[in-house]
C-alpha positions in Angstrom: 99.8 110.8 118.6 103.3 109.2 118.5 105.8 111.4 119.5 108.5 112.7 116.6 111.7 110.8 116.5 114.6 111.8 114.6 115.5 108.3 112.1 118.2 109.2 109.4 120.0 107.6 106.6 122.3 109.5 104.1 121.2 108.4 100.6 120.7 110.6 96.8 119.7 113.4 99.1 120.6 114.8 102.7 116.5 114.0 103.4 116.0 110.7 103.9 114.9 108.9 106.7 117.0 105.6 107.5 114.2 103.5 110.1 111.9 103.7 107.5 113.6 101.0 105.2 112.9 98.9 108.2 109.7 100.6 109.7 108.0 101.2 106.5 109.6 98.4 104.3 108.8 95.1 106.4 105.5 93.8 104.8 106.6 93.0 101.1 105.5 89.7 100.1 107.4 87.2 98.3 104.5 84.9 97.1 104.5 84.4 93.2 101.0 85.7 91.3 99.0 84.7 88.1 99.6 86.4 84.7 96.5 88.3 84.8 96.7 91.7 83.6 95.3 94.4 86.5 91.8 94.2 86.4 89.7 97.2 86.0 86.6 99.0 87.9 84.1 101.8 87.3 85.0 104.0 90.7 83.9 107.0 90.5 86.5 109.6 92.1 86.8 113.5 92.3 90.4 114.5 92.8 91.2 112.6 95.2 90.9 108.4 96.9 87.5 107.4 96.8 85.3 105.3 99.4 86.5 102.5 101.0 84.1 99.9 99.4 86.1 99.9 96.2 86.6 96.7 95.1 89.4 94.1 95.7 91.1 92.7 93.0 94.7 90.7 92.3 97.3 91.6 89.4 100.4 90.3 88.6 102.8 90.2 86.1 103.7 86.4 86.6 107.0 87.4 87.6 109.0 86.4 91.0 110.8 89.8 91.8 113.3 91.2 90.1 110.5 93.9 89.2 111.7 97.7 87.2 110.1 100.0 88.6 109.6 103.6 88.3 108.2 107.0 90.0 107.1 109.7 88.1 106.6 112.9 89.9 105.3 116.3 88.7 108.3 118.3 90.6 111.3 116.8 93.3 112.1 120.9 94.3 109.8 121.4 97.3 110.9 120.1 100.3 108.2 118.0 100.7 109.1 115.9 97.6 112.6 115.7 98.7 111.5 114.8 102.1 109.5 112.0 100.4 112.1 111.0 97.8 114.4 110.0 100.6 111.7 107.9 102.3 111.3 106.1 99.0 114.6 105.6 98.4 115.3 103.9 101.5 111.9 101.4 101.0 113.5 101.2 97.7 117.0 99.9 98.6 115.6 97.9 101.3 113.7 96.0 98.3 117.1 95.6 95.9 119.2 94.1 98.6 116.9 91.4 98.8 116.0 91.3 95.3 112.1 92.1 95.1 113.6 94.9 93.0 116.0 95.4 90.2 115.5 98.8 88.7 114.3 101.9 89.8 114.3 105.4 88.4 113.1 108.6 88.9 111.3 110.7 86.2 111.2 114.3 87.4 108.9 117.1 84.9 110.1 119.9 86.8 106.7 121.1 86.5 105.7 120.5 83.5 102.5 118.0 82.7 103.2 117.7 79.1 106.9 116.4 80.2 105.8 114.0 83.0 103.1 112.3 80.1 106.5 111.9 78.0 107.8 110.3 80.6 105.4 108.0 81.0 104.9 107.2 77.8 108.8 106.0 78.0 108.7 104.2 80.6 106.0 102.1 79.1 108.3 102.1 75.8 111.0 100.2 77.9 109.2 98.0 79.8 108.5 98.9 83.3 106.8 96.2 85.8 105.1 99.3 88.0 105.0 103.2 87.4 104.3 104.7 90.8 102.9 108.2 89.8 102.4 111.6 91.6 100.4 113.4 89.1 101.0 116.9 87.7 97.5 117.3 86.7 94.3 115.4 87.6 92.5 114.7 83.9 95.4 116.3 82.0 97.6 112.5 82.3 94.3 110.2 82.5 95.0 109.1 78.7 98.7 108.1 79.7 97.7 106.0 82.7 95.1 104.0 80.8 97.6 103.4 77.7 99.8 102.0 80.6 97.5 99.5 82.6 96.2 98.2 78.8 99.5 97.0 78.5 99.8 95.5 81.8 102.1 98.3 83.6 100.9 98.8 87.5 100.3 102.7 88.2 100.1 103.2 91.9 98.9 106.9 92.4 99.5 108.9 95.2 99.5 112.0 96.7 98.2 114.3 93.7 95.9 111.8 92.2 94.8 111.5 88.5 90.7 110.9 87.7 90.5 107.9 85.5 88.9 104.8 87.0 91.5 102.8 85.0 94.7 103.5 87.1 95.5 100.5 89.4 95.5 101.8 92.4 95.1 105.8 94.2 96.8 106.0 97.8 96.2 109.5 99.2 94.0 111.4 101.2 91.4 113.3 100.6 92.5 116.7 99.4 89.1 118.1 99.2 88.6 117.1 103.0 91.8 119.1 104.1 90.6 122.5 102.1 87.4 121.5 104.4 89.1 121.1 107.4 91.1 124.3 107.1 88.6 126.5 105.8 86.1 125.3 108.3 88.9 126.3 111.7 89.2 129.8 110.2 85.4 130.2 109.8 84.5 129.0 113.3 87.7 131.0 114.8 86.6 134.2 112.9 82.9 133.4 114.4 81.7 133.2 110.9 82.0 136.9 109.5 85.6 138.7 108.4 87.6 139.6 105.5 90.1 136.8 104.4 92.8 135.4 101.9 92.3 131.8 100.5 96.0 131.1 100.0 96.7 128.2 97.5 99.1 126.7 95.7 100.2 126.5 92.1 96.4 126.3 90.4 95.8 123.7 87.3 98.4 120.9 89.8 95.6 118.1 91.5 96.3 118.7 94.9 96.1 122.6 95.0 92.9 122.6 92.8 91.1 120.0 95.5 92.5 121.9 98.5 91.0 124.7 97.1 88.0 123.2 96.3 87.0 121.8 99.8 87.9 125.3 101.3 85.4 126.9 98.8 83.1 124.9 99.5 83.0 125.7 103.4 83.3 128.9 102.6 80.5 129.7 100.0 78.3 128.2 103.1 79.5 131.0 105.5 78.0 134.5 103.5 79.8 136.9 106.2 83.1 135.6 105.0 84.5 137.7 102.1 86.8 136.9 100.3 89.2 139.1 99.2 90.7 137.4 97.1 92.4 134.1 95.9 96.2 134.0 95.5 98.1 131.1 93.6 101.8 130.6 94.6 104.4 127.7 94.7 104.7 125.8 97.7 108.0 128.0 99.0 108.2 131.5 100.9 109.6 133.3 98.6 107.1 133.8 96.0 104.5 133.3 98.5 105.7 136.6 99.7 105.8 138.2 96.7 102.2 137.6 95.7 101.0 138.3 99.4 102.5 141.4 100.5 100.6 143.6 98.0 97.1 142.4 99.3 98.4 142.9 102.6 98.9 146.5 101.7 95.5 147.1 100.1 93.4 145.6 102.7 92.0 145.2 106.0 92.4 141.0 106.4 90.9 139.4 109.4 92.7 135.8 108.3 94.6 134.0 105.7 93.4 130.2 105.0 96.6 128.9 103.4 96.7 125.5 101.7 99.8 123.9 102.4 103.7 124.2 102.0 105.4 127.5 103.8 102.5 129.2 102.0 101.3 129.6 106.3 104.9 130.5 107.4 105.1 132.9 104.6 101.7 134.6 105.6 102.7 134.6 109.3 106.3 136.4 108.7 104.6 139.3 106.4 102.3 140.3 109.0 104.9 140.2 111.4 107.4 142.2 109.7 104.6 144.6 108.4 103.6 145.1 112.7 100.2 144.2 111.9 97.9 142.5 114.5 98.5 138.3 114.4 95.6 137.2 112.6 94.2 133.5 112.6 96.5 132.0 110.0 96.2 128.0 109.3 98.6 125.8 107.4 100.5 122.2 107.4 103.3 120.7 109.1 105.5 122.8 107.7 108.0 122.6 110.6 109.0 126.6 110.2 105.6 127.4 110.6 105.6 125.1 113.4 108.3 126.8 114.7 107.1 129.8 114.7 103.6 129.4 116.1 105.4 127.5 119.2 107.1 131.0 119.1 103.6 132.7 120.0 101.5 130.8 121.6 102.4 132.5 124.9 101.4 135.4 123.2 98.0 134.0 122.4 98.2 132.9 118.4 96.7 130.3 118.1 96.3 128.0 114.6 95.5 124.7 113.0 97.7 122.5 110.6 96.7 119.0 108.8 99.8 117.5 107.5 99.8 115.7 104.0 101.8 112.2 105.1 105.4 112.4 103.0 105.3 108.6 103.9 102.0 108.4 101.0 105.2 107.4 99.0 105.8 104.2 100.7 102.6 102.9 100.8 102.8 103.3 97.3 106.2 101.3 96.9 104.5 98.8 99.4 101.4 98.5 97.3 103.1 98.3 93.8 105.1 95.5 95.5 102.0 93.6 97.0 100.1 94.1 93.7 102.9 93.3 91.4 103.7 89.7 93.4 99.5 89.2 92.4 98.1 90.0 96.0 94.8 91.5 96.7 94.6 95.1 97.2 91.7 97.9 96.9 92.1 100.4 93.8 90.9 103.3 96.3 93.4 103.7 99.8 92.1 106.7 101.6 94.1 107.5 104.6 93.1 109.8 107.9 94.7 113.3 107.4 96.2 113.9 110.7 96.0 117.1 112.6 97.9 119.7 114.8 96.3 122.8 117.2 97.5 124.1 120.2 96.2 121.2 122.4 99.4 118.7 120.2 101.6 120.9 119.2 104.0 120.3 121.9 104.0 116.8 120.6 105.9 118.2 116.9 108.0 121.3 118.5 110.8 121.5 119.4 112.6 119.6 117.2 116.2 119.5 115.7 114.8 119.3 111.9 115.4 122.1 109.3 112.7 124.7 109.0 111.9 123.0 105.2 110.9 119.6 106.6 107.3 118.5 107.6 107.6 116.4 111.0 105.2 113.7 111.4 105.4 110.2 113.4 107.0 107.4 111.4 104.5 105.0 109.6 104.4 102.0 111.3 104.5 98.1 109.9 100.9 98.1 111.2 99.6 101.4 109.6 101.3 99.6 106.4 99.7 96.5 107.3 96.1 98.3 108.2 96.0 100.9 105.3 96.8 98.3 102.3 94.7 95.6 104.0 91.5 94.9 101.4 88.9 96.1 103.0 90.6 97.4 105.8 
C-alpha cells in the first residue's frame, strides 16, 4: 500500500486536499457526445454496487462543457463528509478553470431524507446537467432519481447508494462486504464463541443498514456468538458514548464489532476509562482510532479497520464528467475496500492529521483511469 502523504489546499473548508485537483482530476475528457438521453438497465442491486458485468452504455446531453452540476448529500457534519467535500471541491475547481464546469452547488439535508428528495426535486426544476448524489436512504429517494434521469439529468451515486435500477450510475463499495469483513475478524479473533456488541450507525441511512447487514449475516452463521445487543448511534464519539456506556455497565462483553466513524475510537476510550480488560474492538480509518491502537499494540491490542474511500466523491465528479461529455461508462463501479491490521498499520500512523480525518493513499490518475474504465 502507498504510503500516506500529506497534500493540502485551503478551499470552503479547512479539509480539503489540494494534489487531488491534479491527482484525482487529470482524466476528464473533452470529446463532445450525442443527445441521447442516459439509457437504462434492469441491474439488480442490494444496497450497494452491483457486479461488474453491468452493462456499458453512453449518455450525453449534447452539450460541450459548460455543465451545472450538483451534489446532494444526506449530511456534510461528519468528518468524513467534510473530508470528502474538500476533495470534491478541489476536482470541482480544477473543472471551472478550464471550463468543463460552470455551476456547482451543494444541497445539504442535514439528515433529513424527506429534505434531500426536495432537493432534488429542485434541482431538476432548474435545470441541472448532473446530480451527483449520496443517498439518505436506499428505497426511500428511488422515485426522485427516476423522475430525474426521465428528464435526462445524470445521477452518479456514490457512497450510500439508492436501489433503483434507473439511476445512471452507482460508484461505491460494497457495504454489505465491509459488515462481512468486520464481523468475520471479530468471530475468528474471539475463536467463534463470546458475548459481543454490533455497533452501528444511524439505522434507516443505506450505508449503516448494509454494514449491518453483512455483519449479521456472518454472525447468524457463528451460534456461540451472542449478541447482546445492537446499538444505533451517529458516526461521532459523543453519542456513541452515551449509548455504549450503559451496556458496558450491564454486561460481561468479550468484543464490540463497530461499523464505521469513531463509533471504534468511542468503544476503545469507554473501556479504557472504565479499567476494563482491552477487548477485540474493530473499526475504520478513523485516524483517532488509529491513533490510539498504534498507542497499544506494544501492549498486545490488536484490531482490524476497512476504510470507506472519502475519494468515492471524485470518481463520481470524474464519471458525471465522462458520462455527461457522452463517453462509455458501466452503471455499476464496485471498488476494493481496502484494509488495515497490525501487519500495515505502520504504513497510516503516525501522522500529522487531526484525530477526525480518515487517512488513506491519494487516488491515483490510474485507479481513476482503471475504476471508470467499461469493463474494467
Amino acid at each position: 500500500m502507498k504510503k500516506i502523504t500529506r497534500k493540502w489546499l485551503g478551499s470552503m473548508t479547512a479539509l480539503c486536499l489540494a494534489a487531488v485537483s491534479l491527482a484525482a482530476c487529470g482524466g476528464g475528457s473533452s470529446n463532445s457526445g450525442t443527445t441521447a438521453a442516459p439509457a437504462q438497465t434492469n441491474a439488480a442491486t442490494e444496497t450497494t454496487a452491483a457486479g461488474a458485468d453491468a452493462e456499458t452504455k453512453e449518455a450525453s446531453t449534447g452539450k460541450e462543457g459548460g455543465y451545472k452540476i450538483g451534489w446532494s448529500t444526506i449530511y456534510l457534519t461528519p468528518s468524513w463528509m467534510q473530508e470528502t467535500s474538500g476533495l470534491m471541491d478541489a476536482c470541482i475547481e480544477k473543472y471551472k478553470a478550464e471550463g468543463v464546469i460552470s455551476d456547482y452547488t451543494i444541497a445539504n439535508a442535514d439528515g433529513d431524507t424527506s429534505v434531500q428528495i426536495s432537493q432534488i426535486e429542485n434541482m431538476i426544476a432548474e435545470g441541472y446537467d448532473a446530480i451527483i448524489l449520496d443517498a439518505g436512504s436506499s428505497d426511500a429517494l428511488n422515485q426522485v432519481v427516476e423522475k430525474a434521469t426521465s428528464q435526462g439529468v445524470i445521477v452518479v451515486n456514490f457512497d450510500s447508494l439508492v436501489t433503483t435500477d434507473k439511476v445512471t450510475c452507482r460508484i461505491g463499495t460494497s457495504d454489505v462486504e465491509y459488515g462481512r469483513l468486520c464481523a468475520q475478524w471479530l468471530v475468528d479473533t474471539l475463536g467463534g464463541k463470546g458475548n459481543i456488541i454490533v455497533f452501528s450507525g444511524p439505522a434507516g441511512v443505506a450505508v449503516s443498514d448494509g454494514r449491518e447487514k453483512g455483519a449479521m449475516e456472518i454472525l447468524e452463521q457463528n451460534p456461540d456468538i451472542n449478541i447482546i445487543t445492537t446499538l444505533h448511534s451517529e458516526y461521532n464519539s459523543a453519542p456513541a458514548m452515551e449509548v455504549l456506556n450503559p451496556v458496558l455497565d450491564a454486561n460481561d462483553v468479550d468484543g464490540i464489532c463497530a461499523l464505521g466513524g469513531s463509533l471504534a475510537s468511542a468503544s476503545l476510550t469507554a473501556v479504557l476509562d472504565k479499567g476494563l480488560d482491552m477487548i477485540p474492538i474493530c473499526g475504520e480509518n478513523y485516524n483517532g482510532f488509529l491513533r490510539q491502537w498504534s498507542d497499544l499494540v506494544d501492549d498486545g491490542f490488536e484490531s482490524f479497520a476497512v476504510c470507506q474511500p472519502n475519494w468515492l466523491g471524485v470518481l463520481a465528479v470524474e464519471q458525471s464528467i465522462r458520462i455527461l461529455n457522452g463517453e462509455a461508462y458501466d452503471q455499476d463501479v464496485v471498488v476494493p475496500i481496502p484494509s488495515i491490521d497490525n501487519n500495515n498499520l505502520s504504513e497510516f500512523v503516525p501522522n500529522d492529521y487531526s484525530d477526525d480525518w480518515y487517512p488513506i493513499a491519494d487516488i491515483t490518475d490510474d485507479q481513476i483511469k482503471k475504476y471508470l474504465t467499461p469493463g474494467a
